[in-house]
N, C-alpha and C positions, 0 to 999 in steps of 0.2 A: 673458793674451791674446797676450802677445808671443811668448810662450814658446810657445804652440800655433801660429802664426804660424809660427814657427822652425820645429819641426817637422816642418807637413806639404810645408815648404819644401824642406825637408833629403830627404825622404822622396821628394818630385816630380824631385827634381837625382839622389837614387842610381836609381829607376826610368828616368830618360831616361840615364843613360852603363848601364843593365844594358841597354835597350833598344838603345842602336847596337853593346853588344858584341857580341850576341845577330846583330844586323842584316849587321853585319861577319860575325860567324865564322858564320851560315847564310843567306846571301841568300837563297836557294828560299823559305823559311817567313817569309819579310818580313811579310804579310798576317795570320800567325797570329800573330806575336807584339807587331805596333801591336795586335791585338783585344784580347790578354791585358793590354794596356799602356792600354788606353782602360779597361778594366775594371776594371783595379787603382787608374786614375784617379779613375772615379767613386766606387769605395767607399769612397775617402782622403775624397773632396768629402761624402759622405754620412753619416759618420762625424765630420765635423768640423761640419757641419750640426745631426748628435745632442748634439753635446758644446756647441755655442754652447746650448742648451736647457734645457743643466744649469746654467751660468753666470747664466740670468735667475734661476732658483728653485732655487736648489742644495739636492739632497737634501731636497727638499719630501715627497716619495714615498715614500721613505722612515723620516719619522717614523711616529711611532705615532700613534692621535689623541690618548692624553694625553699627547704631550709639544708638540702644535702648542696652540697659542693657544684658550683658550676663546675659542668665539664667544659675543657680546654677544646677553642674552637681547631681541626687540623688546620696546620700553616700551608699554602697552596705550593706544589712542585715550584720552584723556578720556571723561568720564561728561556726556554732553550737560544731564542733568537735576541735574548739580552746578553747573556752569557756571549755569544760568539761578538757581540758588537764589544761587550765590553775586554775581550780578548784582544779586537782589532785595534781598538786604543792603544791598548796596554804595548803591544807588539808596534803599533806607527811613533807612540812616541820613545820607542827602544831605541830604534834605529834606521836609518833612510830606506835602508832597502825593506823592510815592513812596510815604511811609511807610504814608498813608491806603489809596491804590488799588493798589499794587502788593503790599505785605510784608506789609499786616495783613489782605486774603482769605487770605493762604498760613498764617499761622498761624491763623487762625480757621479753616480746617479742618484743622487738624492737632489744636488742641483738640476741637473738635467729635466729630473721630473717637476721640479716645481718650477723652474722657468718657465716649463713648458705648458704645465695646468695653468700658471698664472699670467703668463704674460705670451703664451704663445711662440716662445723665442727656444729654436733649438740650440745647446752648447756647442754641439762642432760646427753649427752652419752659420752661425751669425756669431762670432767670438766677440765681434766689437760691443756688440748691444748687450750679451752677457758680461763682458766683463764690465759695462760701465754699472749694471746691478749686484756685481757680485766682489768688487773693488781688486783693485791694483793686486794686491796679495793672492787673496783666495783661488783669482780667474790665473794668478802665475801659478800655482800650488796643484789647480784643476784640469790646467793646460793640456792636451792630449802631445803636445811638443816639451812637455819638461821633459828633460835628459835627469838618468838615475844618475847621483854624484857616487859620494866614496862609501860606499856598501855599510859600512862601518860607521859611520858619521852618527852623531845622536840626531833621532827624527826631527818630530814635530814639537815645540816647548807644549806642556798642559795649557798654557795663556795665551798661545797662540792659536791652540786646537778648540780652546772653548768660543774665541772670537771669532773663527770660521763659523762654527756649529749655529752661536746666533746670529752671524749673518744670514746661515742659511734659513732660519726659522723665519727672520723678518724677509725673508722673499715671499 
């Protein structure tokens, strides 16, 4: 910075003594050669305006694009309907009564559906044949006859809820 400082400094000081040489040894053309000298002025000023430009981003323009910076790919919004499932977890294995109203309609129709894609068997209308697919536990847990216990109660264990889940996947 100092050094372009210098410079256009150096550059402004030999233009004004070529300027009164000029002035001295042809008085008549006084007017033509301040125009040539106001001119030579600006292009120094606008020249040195170009090069402060290069100093913010030096040789930006230059690269190629694979030598600049990969840009960062955006990461995709959330999955809104992950969010609520993973809320229902969160909340069935709190406590019973989540577990009852909130977590066990969402698996009772995730069974229902796959029973019924896969094996043609409806949950409420054939309990016996689902439950001998869906075992002793799950089919008590899916029951449309389970009774809510004590409100309060801790739900579902996570070890419990992940063995349902693949049982349900292997139907």
């Amino acid at each position: 910075m100092k050094l372009t400082l210098l410079k256009i400094s150096a550059a402004v000081v030999f233009l004004t003594t070529v300027l009164l040489a000029l002035i001295v040894a042809v008085p008549s053309r006084r007017a033509l050669f301040v125009g040539i000298y106001e001119l030579v002025l600006a292009a120094i000023a606008v020249s040195a305006v170009i090069s402060s430009f290069q100093t913010l981003a030096p040789r930006a323009w230059l690269r190629s694009p694979f030598e600049r910076d990969p840009a960062k790919p955006e990461e995709p919004p959330p999955i809104a309907e992950l969010d609520r499932f993973d809320r229902l977890v969160v909340l069935g294995t709190g406590n019973e009564f989540d577990l009852h109203y909130r977590l066990r309609p969402l698996l009772r129709q995730l069974a229902a559906d796959r029973l019924y894609a896969r094996y043609g068997i409806e949950l409420d209308r054939d309990p016996e044949r689902a439950q001998l697919l869906l075992g002793d536990e799950l089919a008590a847990l899916l029951s449309p006859d389970r009774k809510l216990g004590r409100r309060t109660a801790v739900g579902i264990g996570p070890a419990e809820l992940a063995r349902d889940v693949d049982r349900l996947e292997q139907l």
